[in-house]
Each structure stands twice: as C-alpha cells, then as structure tokens.
C-alpha angles and dihedrals in degrees: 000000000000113000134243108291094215124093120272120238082187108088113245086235103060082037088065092046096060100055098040070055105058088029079059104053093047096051093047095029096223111131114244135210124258121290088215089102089068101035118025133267090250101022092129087180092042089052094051102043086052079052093053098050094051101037080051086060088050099049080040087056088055099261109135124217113238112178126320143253135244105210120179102041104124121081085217095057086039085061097046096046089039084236120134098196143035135268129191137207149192120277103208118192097250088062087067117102120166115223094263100068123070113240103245113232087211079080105053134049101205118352130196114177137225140204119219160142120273123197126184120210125242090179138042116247102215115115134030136046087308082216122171090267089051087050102049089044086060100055116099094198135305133252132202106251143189124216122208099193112198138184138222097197136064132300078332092285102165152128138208099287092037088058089044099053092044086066087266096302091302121182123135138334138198122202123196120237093225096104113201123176125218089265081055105050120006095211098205082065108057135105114217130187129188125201135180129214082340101309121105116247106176137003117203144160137226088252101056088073087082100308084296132025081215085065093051096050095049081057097056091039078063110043098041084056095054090046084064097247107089119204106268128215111268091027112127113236122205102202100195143283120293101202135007131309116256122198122238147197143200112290100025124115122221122212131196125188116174126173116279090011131096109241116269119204132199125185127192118226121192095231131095136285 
C-alpha cells in the first residue's frame, strides 16, 4: 500500500521502528507491545505509513495481496477495542483457508473471530464519485465470511494507531462458496448469529456495520483511493463484522449462519499448516 502523501509529523525513524517491531513479533510469533509509544495513539498517517512498511516485508516475502479488509465498523467491536472509526487492511493469498481445512493455530497469536459479508468486486474503484450506486454496480456478488482477527501485540492492548499499523488486526479468513448478488440478498438487511462449539457467541445485523456494509465499503472505496492504492476488479472485500468478536481456541468449530446464505463453519486445530 502507498502511503499517506501528507507530511509526517512521526519521525522516519520511529516509523521504522514500529513496523521492525510488528515484522518482528509475526515471524517469531511472540506478541509485542504497542507501537504507540512510537507513533502515537491517533496518528492516522503515522498508522498507515507503519502498515505500508510492513505490509511491503510481507509482499517482499511472496504473499499477494488479493482484496482488503474494513475492521472497526461495528459499534459493538468499537466498544470492545475503545476505537470511534474504522480502519482497513490488506488481505494477502496465504490468509485464505476453505471451509474444509482447519485453521492451524501454529498461524495466529490470539484470535478472536468475526462474522461478515464478503463482496467481491466486478468492477475497479478508482475514478468517479465513488457514490453508493458506483459502489453496488461494482460488486460481482457477496459471500457469507468468517474473520479470524489476530494481534501482534500483547493481550490486544491497542488503540487506534496500534490496530492500523498491525494491518487492521489481520489473521485468517474463511468465505463460503454459496455466491448471492445484491438482487439476491440486500446485506444491510440481514440477522447473523456465531456460535462456537454450539454455543452462540455473538448475534448481529446488516446495519450494525455501519448502518450498511455498502457504506463501509464506499468508505473504504474512498479511502483506499486517497491512500494512493484504489480497490481493483477481482479483489475480496471484508466488509466488517456484524456483531462482536468472540475468542477462540484449538479444537473448537466455528459456525456462521447470516440471512439468505448457507452456513458456513471453520475449526482451529493446534497442528501445523
């Protein structure tokens, strides 16, 4: 991802530092603390220019980025995090598990999963008003999705910056294979419900990612564009979390079920990849 054009009020240095920080932490997987400390707890430039450098180790490592992420965008997991806006991230190919395959522990620190819409795009979102109507036309069709959200740093003490510049809390994520278009299933509209192991977890609708996960993905049309890297045709889009995160553990299975989709399922097994 580009990074922000505006000036940094952040020094390069303690930039750097961040992100060897977080860079750090994955490749040993030993949780880190903040990098508020370097860069600021609000410092929304700062954050994204941290995210940039590391995303940038990672592409260098051979991972590919195939769409992006809007984090933040329930008012429940906002509560939950003490954050008031939404972030977003880069989904890479390696993060990408079917439902078939059990998510291997060996791969996350501290995962809390996420139930969402996905969309995948038909069209690129790089000129134009990039206006709700823009934005629906674009979408190929939606699936249902899990998120497994994941930090780098410690006992997920963050802020705002500190969640920015960890990709947006990235891990893993499972899509379901049922497709609907937007004539099929209208997402601000739906009821979800998560449970593990058969229990529900967490209960949520379509409006609580932020009244519309249209609306969150014209934010994120918008934003991705000012931070110089526009949303592409064929990229997946998470669109947010319709309910609250909810921590898991290996062994345990994860269901989804959201409104006009089958129910897609995920486990976690403590083996390796």
């Amino acid at each position: 991802m580009s990074q922000p054009t505006q000036p940094l009020a952040v020094a390069e240095s303690d930039i750097a530092a961040a992100a060897d920080r977080l860079v750090t932490a994955a490749a040993t997987r030993t949780a880190c603390p903040p990098v508020r400390d370097l860069i600021g707890a609000t410092d929304l430039s700062a954050a994204y220019a941290v995210q940039s450098r590391v995303n940038a180790a990672r592409a260098e490592a051979g991972a590919r980025v195939v769409g992006r992420k809007i984090g933040l965008t329930s008012e429940a997991v906002q509560t939950q995090l003490g954050v008031d806006q939404p972030d977003l991230g880069v989904l890479f190919d390696d993060m990408a598990y079917d439902e078939e395959t059990p998510l291997p522990m060996s791969r996350l620190l501290q995962p809390k999963v996420e139930a969402e819409i996905a969309f995948v795009l038909g069209a690129d979102l790089a000129e134009g008003d990039l206006d709700t109507d823009q934005v629906r036309a674009a979408i190929d069709y939606s699936v249902a999705a899990i998120e497994v959200c994941d930090s780098r740093i410690a006992d997920w003490d963050i802020r705002f910056g500190d969640t920015v510049a960890d990709n947006a809390s990235s891990g893993l994520y499972v899509l379901g294979t049922q497709r609907r278009t937007l004539d099929e299933v209208e997402p601000r509209d739906v009821r979800m419900t998560m449970s593990v192991d058969g229990t529900e977890v967490s209960t949520g609708l379509g409006s609580a990612c932020l009244g519309d996960p249209i609306a969150a993905l014209v934010w994120l049309a918008r934003t991705a564009r000012e931070l110089g890297n526009p949303l592409q045709a064929g990229q997946v889009i998470l669109s947010g979390a319709l309910g609250p995160m909810a921590s898991v553990a290996a062994g345990q299975k994860v269901s989804v079920d959201i409104t006009g989709f089958d129910t897609i399922t995920t486990s976690f097994t403590g083996g390796t990849e």
